[in-house]
N, C-alpha and C positions, 0 to 999 in steps of 0.2 A: 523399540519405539514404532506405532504406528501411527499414523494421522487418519480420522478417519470422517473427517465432515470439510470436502473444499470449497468453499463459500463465495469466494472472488475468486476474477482477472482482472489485473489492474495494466491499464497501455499509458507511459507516458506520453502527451501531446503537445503539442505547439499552441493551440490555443484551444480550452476546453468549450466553449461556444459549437466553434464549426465542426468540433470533434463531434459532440452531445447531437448538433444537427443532420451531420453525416452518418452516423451509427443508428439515428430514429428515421430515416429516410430508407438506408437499407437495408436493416433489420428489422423494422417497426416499434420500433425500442421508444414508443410515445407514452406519456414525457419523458424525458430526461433531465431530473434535476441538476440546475448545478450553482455550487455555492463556492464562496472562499472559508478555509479554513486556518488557520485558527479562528472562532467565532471570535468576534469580540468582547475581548473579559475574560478568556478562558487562557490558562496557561497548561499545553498540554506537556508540563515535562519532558521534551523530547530529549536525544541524547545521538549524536552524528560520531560513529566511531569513539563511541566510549564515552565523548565531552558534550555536556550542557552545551546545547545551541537552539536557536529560535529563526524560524523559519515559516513562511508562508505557502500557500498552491492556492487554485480551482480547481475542483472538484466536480465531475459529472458522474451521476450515478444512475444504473438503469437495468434492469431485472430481465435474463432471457430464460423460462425454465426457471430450475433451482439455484441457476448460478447468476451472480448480481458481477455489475461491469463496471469498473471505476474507471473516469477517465483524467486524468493526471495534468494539470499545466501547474509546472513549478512558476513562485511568482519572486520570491525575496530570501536570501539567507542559504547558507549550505545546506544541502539535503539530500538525499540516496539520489531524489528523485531530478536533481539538477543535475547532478553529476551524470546518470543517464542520458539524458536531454544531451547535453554536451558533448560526451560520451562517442554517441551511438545514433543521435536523431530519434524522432517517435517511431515507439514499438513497445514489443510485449515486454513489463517490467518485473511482477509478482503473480504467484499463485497464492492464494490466502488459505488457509484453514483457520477453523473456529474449535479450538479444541477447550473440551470440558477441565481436561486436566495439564492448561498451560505452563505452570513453573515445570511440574513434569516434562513435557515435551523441550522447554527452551534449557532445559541443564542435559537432557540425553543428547539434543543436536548440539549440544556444547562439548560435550564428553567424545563424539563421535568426532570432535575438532574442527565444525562447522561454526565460522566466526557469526555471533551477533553485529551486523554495522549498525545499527540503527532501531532505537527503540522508546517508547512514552508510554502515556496515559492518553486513553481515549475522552470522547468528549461527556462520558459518563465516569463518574470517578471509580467504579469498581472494572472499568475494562483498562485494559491491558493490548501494547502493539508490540511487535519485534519482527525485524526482519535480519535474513540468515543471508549470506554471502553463498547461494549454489550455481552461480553464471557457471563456474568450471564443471559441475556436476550432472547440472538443468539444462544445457544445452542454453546457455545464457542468461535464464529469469531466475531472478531473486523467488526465497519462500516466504512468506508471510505466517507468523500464529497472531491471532487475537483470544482475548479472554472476553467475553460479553458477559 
């Protein structure tokens, strides 16, 4: 297995506003989108440890270079990313890659006995999320693949 396209860093936040504000003030990271997710209408399949659950954030998004910056505020429902929040306080959560050949990659990091906690359907029906349990491995952050 190799990964070879890192696309994201995702920090979960306390509140994605002053995050989005903070991050474009010192970085210059202008604009900084930021939305709630699930959109309205969409049911993204998610799956928290294996089981069907439904859950909410805000979302700040902001490009430095080739690498894009998610910023994270859990708002309702169980999620990786409340459980951090709670956890640990705001900090670094996931590195993401975009890999061409995802089922591929999520059965080798399965094989290799890195647990799946968490995984959907993105907001486009042919994409694809999962995230892998490497806090023990990563030096604390979770890994992200998406399928686009």
């Amino acid at each position: 297995m190799k990964l070879t396209n890192p696309d994201q860093v995702g920090m979960v936040v306390d509140d994605a506003h002053k995050a989005a504000s903070s991050f474009a003030r010192i970085f210059g990271a202008d604009p900084v989108e930021v939305l709630d997710w699930p959109a309205p209408g969409f049911d993204p399949e998610s799956y928290y440890y294996g089981q069907p659950t439904r859950w909410s954030m805000r979302v700040g998004f902001f490009q430095i270079g080739n690498l894009q910056w998610e910023l994270i505020q859990p708002l309702e429902g169980k999620s990786i990313f409340a459980d951090f929040l709670s956890e640990h306080g705001p900090g670094l959560h996931h590195v993401r890659f975009t890999e061409p050949h995802f089922e591929q990659q999520v059965a080798a990091l399965q094989a290799a006995g890195i647990r799946m906690i968490s995984n959907g359907i993105g907001i486009h029906q042919v994409s694809r999320w999962a995230y892998f349990d490497t806090r023990s491995l990563l030096q604390g952050y979770l890994l992200e693949l998406r399928k686009n």
